[in-house]
N, C-alpha and C positions, 0 to 999 in steps of 0.2 A: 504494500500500500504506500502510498505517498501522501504527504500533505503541501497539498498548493498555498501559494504566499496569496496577502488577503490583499486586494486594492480598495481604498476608502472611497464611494465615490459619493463628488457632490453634487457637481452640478455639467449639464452640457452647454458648451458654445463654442462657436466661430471663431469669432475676433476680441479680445488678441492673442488667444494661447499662440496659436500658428502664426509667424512673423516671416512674411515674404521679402527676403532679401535683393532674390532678383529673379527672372524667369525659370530657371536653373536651381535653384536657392531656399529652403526654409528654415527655420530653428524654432528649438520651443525649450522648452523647461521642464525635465521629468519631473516624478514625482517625488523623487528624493532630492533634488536640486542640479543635476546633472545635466550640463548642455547638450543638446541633440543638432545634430544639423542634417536636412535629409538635403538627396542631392540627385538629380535627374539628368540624363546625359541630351536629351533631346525632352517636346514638349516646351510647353510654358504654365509653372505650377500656379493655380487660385487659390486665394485662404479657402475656398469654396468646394478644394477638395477634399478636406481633412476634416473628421470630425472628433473633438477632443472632451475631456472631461476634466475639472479641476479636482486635482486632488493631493493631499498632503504637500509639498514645496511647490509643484508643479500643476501639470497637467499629465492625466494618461491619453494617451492618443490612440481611443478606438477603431476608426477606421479610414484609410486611403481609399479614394474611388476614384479612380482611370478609365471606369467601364465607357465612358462617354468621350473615348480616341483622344487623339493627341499627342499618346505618349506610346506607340507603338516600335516596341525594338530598346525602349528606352533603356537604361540601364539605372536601377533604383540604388541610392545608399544610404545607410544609416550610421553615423560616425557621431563619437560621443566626446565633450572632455568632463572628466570627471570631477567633482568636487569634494570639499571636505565631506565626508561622509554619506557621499553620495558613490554608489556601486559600479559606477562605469557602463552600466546597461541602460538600452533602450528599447522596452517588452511593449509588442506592437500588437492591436487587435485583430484586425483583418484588413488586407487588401485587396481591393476587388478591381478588376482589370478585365473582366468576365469579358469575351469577344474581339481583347484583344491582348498582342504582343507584347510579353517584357522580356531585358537583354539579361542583364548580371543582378540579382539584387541581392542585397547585403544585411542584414540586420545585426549590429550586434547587442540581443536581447533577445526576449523571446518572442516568437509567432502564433497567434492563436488558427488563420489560414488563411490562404491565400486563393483565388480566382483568375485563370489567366490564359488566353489562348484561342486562336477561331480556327484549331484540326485543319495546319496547313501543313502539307507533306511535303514540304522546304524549308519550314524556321519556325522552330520551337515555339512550343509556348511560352517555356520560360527557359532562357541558356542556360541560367543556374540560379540555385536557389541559398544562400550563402545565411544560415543562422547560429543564435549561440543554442536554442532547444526549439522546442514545439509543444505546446499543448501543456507545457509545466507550469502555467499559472493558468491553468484552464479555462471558465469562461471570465475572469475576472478582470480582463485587459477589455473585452467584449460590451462589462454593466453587467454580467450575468446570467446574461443571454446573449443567443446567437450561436455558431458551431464551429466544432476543431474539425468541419471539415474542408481538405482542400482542392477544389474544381480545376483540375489541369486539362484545358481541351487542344493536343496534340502531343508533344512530345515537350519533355523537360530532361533538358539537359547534361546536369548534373543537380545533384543533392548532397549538401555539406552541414553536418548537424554539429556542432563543435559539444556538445553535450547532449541530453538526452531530449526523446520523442515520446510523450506521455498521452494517453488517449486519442492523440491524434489521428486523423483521417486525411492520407492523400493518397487521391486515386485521379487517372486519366481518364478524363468521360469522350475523349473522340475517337475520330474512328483508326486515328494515325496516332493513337499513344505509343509511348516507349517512356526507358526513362536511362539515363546513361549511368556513370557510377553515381552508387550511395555512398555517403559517408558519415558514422555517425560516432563521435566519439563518446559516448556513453553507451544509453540501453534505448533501447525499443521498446515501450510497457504497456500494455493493454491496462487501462485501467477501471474504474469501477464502475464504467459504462457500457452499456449493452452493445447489441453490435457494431461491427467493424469500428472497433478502438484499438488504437493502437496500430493502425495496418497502413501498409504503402502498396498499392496494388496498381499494375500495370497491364494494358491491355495488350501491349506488346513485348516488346523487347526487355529485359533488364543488365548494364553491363554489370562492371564489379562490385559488389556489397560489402563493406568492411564496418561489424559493429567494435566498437572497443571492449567494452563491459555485455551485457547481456541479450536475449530475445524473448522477452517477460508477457506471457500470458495473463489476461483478466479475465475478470467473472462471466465477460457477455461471450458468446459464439463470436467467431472469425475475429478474435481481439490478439493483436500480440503479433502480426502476423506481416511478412513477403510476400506477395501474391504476382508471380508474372503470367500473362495471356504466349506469352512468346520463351524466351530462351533467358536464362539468368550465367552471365560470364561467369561467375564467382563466386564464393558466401567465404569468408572470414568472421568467428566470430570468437573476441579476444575470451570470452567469460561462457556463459551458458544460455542453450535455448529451454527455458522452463513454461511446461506447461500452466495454465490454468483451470478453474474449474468450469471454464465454458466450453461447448463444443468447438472441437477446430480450433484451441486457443495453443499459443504459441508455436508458430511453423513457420516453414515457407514452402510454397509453391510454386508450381513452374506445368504449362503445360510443353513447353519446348523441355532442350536439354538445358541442365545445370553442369558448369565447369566442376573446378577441384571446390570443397567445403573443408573450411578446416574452425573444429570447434574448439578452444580452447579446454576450458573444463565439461561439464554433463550436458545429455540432453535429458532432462526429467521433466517426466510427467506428471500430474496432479490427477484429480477427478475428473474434469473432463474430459466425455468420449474424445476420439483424436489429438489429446493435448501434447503437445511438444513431439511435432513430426518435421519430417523431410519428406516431399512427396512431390513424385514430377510424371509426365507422363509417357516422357522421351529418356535419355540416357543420363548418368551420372558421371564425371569423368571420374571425382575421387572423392573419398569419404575419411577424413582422420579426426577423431574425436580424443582429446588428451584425458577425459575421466571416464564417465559412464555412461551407457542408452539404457536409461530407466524406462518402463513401464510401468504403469500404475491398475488401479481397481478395474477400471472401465477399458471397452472393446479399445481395440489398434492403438491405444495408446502408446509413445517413447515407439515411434516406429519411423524408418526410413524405406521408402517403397519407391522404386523405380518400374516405367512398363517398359521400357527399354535396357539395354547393357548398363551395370555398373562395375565404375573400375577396382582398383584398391578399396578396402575397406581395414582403415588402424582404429582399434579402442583400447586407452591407454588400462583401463579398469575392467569394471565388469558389465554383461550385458542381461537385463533381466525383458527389454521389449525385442522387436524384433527388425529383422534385414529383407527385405522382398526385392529381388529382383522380374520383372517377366522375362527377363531376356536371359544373359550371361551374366557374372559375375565374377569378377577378379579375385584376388588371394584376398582372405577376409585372416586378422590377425588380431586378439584380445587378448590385451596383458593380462585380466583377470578373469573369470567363469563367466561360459555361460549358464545364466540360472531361471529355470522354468518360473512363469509369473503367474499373478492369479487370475489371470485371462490364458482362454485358449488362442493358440501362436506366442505365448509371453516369452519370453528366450528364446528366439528360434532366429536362423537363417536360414532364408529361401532361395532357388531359383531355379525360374523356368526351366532354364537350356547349362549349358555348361559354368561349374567352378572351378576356380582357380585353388589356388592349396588355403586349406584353412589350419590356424595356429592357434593355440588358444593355451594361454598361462595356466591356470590352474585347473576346473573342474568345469564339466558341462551337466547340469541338474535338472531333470526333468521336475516338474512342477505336479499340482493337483487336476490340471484341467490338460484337453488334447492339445498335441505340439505343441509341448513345453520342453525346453533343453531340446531343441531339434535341428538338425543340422540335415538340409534337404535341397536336393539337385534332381532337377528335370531332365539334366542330360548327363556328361561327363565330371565327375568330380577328382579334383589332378590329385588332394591326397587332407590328410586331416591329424594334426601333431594338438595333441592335448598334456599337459604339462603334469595334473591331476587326473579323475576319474572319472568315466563316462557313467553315469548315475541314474537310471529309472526312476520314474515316479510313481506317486500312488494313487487307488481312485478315490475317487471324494464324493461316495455316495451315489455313483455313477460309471457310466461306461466311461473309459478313459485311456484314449490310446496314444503313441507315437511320444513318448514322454522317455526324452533319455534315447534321444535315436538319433545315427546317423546314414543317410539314405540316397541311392541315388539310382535313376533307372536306368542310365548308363556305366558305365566303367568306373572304377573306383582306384585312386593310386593309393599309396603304401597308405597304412593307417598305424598311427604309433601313440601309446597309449600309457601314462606313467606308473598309474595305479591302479586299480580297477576298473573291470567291467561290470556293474552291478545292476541285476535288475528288479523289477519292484513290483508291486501288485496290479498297477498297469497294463494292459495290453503292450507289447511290443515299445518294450522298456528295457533299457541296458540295451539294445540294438546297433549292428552294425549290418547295413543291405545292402548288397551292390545287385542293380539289374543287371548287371553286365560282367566284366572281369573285375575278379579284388586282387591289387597288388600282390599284397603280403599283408599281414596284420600282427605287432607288435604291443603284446599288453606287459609292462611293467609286474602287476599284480596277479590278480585271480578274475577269471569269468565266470562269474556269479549267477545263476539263476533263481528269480524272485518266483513269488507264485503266480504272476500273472503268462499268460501265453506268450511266447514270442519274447521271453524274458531274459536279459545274461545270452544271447544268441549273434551268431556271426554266419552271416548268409550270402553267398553267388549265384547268381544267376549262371556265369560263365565259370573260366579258369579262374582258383583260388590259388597266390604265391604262399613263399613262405609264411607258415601263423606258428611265433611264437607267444608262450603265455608264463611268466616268471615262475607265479605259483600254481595257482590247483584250475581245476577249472569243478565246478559245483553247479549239481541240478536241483531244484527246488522242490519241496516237500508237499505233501497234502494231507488234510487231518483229517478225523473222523467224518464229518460233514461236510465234508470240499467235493467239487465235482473233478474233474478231466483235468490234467494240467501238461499242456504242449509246448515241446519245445523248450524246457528250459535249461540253459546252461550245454549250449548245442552248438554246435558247429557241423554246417551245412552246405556244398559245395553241389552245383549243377552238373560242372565237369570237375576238373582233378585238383586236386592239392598237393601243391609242389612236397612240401614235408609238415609235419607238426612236432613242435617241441615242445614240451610243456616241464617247469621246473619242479612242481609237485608233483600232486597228484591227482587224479579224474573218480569225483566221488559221485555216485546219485543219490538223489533224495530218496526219503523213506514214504512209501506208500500204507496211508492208514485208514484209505475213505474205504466206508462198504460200498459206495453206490460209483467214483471215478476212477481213475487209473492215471498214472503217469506213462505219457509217450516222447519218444526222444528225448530223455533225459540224459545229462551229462555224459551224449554220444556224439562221434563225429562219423560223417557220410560224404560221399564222393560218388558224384555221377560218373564221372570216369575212373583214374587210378588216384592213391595218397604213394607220394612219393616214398616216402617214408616217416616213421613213429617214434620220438624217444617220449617216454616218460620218466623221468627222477624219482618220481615215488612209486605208486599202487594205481592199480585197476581196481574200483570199488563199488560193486554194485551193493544193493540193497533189498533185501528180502523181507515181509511181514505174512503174516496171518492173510491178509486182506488183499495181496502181490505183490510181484518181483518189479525189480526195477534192475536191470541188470543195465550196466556201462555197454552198448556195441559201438565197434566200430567197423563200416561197411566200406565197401567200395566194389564198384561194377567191375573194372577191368580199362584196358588201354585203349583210347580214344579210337586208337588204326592198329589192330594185332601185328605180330611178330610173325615171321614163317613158323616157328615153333615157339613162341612168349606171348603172353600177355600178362602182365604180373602189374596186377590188383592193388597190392600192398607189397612195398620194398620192405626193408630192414625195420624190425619193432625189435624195440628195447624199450623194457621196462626194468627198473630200478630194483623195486620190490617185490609186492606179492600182484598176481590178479585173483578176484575176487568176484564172483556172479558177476561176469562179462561175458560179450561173443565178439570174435574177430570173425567178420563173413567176407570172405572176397568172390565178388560173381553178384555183389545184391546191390539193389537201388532202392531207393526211398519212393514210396508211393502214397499218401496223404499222412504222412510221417509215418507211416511204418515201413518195413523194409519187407522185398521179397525177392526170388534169386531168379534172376534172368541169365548167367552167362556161366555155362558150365566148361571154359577155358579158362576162367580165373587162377590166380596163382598167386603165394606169397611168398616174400624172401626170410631172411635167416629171422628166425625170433629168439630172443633171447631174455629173461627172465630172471633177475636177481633173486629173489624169494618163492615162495610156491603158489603153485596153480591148486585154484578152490574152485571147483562147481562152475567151469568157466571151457567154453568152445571155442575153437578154431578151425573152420572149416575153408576149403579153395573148392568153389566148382560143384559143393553140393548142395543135398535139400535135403529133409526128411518128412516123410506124409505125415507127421505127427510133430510139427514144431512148436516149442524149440528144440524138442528131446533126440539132438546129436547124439551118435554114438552108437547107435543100435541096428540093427537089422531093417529097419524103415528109409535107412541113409539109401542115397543112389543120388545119379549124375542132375545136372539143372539141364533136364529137354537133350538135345542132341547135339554137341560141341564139332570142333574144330578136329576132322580127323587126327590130325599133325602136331595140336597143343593137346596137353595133359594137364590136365589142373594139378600144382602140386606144392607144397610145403619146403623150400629150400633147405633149413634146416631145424632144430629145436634142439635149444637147449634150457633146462630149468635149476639153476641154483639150489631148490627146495627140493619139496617134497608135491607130488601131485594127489589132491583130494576132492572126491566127488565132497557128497552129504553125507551122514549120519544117517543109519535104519529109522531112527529116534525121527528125524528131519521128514523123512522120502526115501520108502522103499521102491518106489516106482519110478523115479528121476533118472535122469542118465544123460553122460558128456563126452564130447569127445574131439579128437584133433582127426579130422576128415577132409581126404584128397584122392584123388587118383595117384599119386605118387606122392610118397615124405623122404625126406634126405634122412640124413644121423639125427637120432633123436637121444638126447643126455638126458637124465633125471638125477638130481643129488652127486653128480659125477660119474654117475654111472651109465652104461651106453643098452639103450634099448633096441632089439631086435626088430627091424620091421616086418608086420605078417605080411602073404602075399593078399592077393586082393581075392583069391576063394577061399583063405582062411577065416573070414569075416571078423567081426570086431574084437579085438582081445586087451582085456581087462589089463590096467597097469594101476599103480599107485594102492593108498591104502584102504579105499573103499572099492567097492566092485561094479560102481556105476562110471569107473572114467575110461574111456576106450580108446586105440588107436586105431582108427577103421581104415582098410583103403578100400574106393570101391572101383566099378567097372562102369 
């Protein structure tokens, strides 16, 4: 808020405040006692134009009228000498010049506004408009009536504010507006008037904008506000665009392009729908904001929207509203998080068509409502470096998706990730999508699966590069009363994956509903081959009362077979123990579950620190009774590749191999199944392989785990 300085007024007259010195010529006596001298470069000035008020030392000089020609082109000035105690200023009510031309004019004091111009498409309305503010002693220069607003018909110049533009209204009403650079060395402030307060709106063109201090939203709609019909060169703005609690309060607009914007500290929003935006309809060149793009309570708010390409995008802090391109988008880079806001789209970066690499300092946080913490590309996305943790959100009472996600229908470059992937109760929370190829994916921490679907998940469309994950990767649990839980803590590949490394270990959640089930849980899948497998710790599935949740890991086989290879899965090495797991090679995901289409499959050497528990590995088969490998049920997937043999390179097991307990499952049963196995180790010792008419023969210290080969 602001408080305007009070003018005492007493009385009006003519003659003598205004004292005509020569045609050219007048002086008066402010009201603090300060000589005024106005000065006109063409014309011949009458006391007749001027109409003044006495008040305090002086007089205030409410208004100049030109409208009646004369002074067309002329160039206006206001020069002061100041007195003992008199402030150097000369704050002028309105000039009205309506239908015709002015050159330069100069005030130094304030303008309440100004009139001026016949919308000629050769010579401005006004060349320039030279003040020390506007509208900061509101109507009080006026008598207390009358308006801060200003009638430019054609184009104006230049605009030079040496302090601040308070409630004011300048807008071009013809048909040839434009307006050339602004300049305003304070703020911009919508003040405690209803609409368009505070606004400079051009019908055309706008060149350079430079505020010093701030772009201050007030309480009324479209207050606070830039508004070009045409193109704006420029925005500089030294301090912050803050919104207000009116609609559309604090912004600027453009239906052309806008150049580079560079904002000093925040753009924040208040309560008002739309408050403290950026919004154009054509292209952005660049976007650098030194603090933060707030969002607030209300729709779009703390938003910057392009329907065209935007360039760079720098935020020195953190971003809680949001980034819209329709088009393209340059490298988007935030020193601090992005953080889901209480609006849906609140944190989020959009765009149509292709992004550049996005970087982001610490954490991206999905929020309570949809697309929050969202990071989303229409086309190609070049790559995505997060400093902290990709974070789901949760629901609030409602459906709530896309919270904590990063998405793109196109191609996806490397993705690098500090600390976690975590996902939440959310729909399609903790996400990473690529419609298209994923580089590689690089998580610092753990990938986490929340209970919501689509939670802690990393998906392709296409070819997946290297994913590695520091610590565990975790699928998400369901309780007595929970229904179906999809997808969590997954990794999902259309074609192949280059390798996966994981620094822990791969645990699934415990299943405890009588009425859902978990699917794809803390499993990884490949439409074509997984290059190959380390894990550092354990395979950990999960067993209850109510069902299994075992860890798989699938993959179909090689994009284009070999004359005699296809090999599904290269080299697995696990650290530890595996635990109610399946390795399937030959199978694809079919509305998340898996089923085996390629009876060529093959896998390379596996290798096993600790012992195999109640856990398959099968190349190239099926069983008519799945998942129960191992048995007499085992045979080929359909009719393979005369010339490839599905087979097992080698196996070795550190441990001890163990089905279940009689106690557990007398009826259960496991097995490592191929058409052909290499050397197979247990505890250092070397197992015999049967032939493939000897049928399944029992190893380890229960009598459910078998080496089958089949035909």
């Amino acid at each position: 808020m602001y408080s305007p300085l009070h003018i005492e007024r007493l009385e009006a007259r003519i003659a003598p405040a205004i004292v005509i010195v020569n045609a050219h010529t007048a002086t008066y006596t402010d009201i603090d006692g300060d000589h005024v001298t106005i000065k006109v470069s063409l014309g011949t000035l009458l006391v007749g134009d001027f109409t003044a008020v006495a008040s305090g030392l002086g007089d205030q000089l409410e208004t100049i009228n030109f409208s009646g020609g004369g002074f067309d082109g002329a160039n206006l000035t206001f020069s002061v000498a100041k007195v003992a105690g008199g402030d150097g200023l000369a704050n002028i009510g309105y000039i009205n010049s309506a239908g015709h031309d002015l050159g330069t004019v100069t005030i130094k004091g304030d303008l309440g506004g100004v009139s001026a111009g016949r919308d000629s498409t050769l010579i401005p309305a006004i060349k320039s408009l030279n003040v020390r503010s506007m509208g900061r002693l509101d109507l009080d220069t006026q008598g207390g009536s009358g308006s801060l607003e200003s009638d430019i018909s054609g184009a104006l110049g230049a605009l030079n504010v040496k302090a601040d533009i308070v409630d004011a209204y300048i807008v071009d009403t013809g048909t040839n507006g434009k307006i050339g650079a602004i300049t305003i060395g304070g703020s911009l402030i919508g003040g405690p008037g209803g609409f368009n307060s505070g606004i400079i709106r051009s019908s055309g063109d706008i060149g350079t904008v430079k505020i010093g201090h701030d772009l201050q939203g007030g309480l009324g709609s479209d207050s606070g506000e830039i508004q070009s019909g045409g193109k704006i060169a420029s925005v500089t703005i030294g301090g912050s665009i803050n919104g207000g609690a009116g609609v559309s309060s604090g912004g600027i607009f453009s239906t052309g392009d806008i150049g580079p914007i560079k904002i000093g500290h925040d753009v924040q929003s208040d309560s008002g729908q739309d408050s403290a935006f950026i919004f154009t309809s054509g292209k952005i060149a660049s976007i650098t904001i030194g603090g933060s793009l707030v969002g607030g309570d209300n729709f779009a708010s703390g938003r910057i929207s392009s329907g065209g390409d935007m360039g760079a995008v720098k935020i020195g802090h953190d971003v809680s509203g949001d980034i819209n391109s329709g088009a393209k988008l340059g490298s988007v880079s935030i020193g601090g998080s992005l953080l889901g806001g209480p609006t849906n789209a609140g944190g989020a970066i959009f765009s149509a068509r292709d992004m550049g690499a996005v970087k982001i300092g610490h954490d991206v946080q999905g929020g309570l409502n949809n697309q929050t913490g969202l990071i989303s590309c229409g086309g190609n996305l070049a790559g995505v470096s997060i400093g902290g943790s990709l974070v789901g959100g949760s629901l609030n009472g409602g459906s709530v998706n896309d919270s904590g996600e990063i998405s793109s229908t196109g191609n996806m470059g490397a993705i690098t990730i500090g600390h976690n992937v975590q996902g939440g109760s959310a729909g399609a929370s903790g996400f990473i999508q690529s419609g298209g190829k994923l580089a590689g994916v690089t998580i610092g921490g753990s990938l986490i699966g929340g209970s919501g679907d689509s939670s802690g998940e990393i998906y392709s469309g296409g070819d997946m590069g290297v994913v590695k994950i520091g610590h565990d990767i975790k699928g998400g649990s369901i309780g007595f009363s929970t229904g179906t839980l999809t997808a969590s803590g997954y990794i999902d590949s259309l074609g192949k994956i280059t390798s996966v490394t994981v620094g822990g270990s791969i645990i699934s959640g415990s299943d405890y509903s009588t009425s859902g089930s978990l699917i794809s849980n803390a499993s990884i899948r490949a439409g074509d081959n997984i290059g190959s497998l380390s894990v550092k710790g354990s395979l950990i599935g999960n067993t209850t009362s109510n069902g299994a949740s075992p860890v798989i890991i699938s993959a179909r086989g090689q994009a284009v077979q070999g004359s005699t290879t296809d090999l599904a899965i290269g080299a697995i090495s696990i650290g530890h123990r595996v635990e109610y797991a399946q390795i399937l090679a030959g199978y694809v995901t079919s509305g998340f579950t898996v089923h085996g289409v390629n009876a060529d499959a093959q896998i390379g050497a596996v290798q096993v620190g600790g012992d195999w528990v109640a856990s398959d590995l099968v190349a190239g088969a099926s069983n008519s009774v799945p998942p129960s490998f191992g048995d007499t049920n085992d045979a080929q997937i359909g009719v393979g590749n005369p010339d490839i043999f599905s087979k097992i390179a080698r196996i070795t097991i550190g441990g001890e191999v163990f089905g279940t307990p009689d106690s557990v499952s007398t009826t259960d049963h496991f097995g490592f199944v191929a058409e052909a196995i290499g050397a197979v180790k247990i505890g250092g010792i070397g197992i015999a392989i049967p032939t493939s008419v000897a049928g399944p023969k029992i190893i380890g210290e229960t009598d459910d785990m078998t080496i089958h080969i089949i035909t």
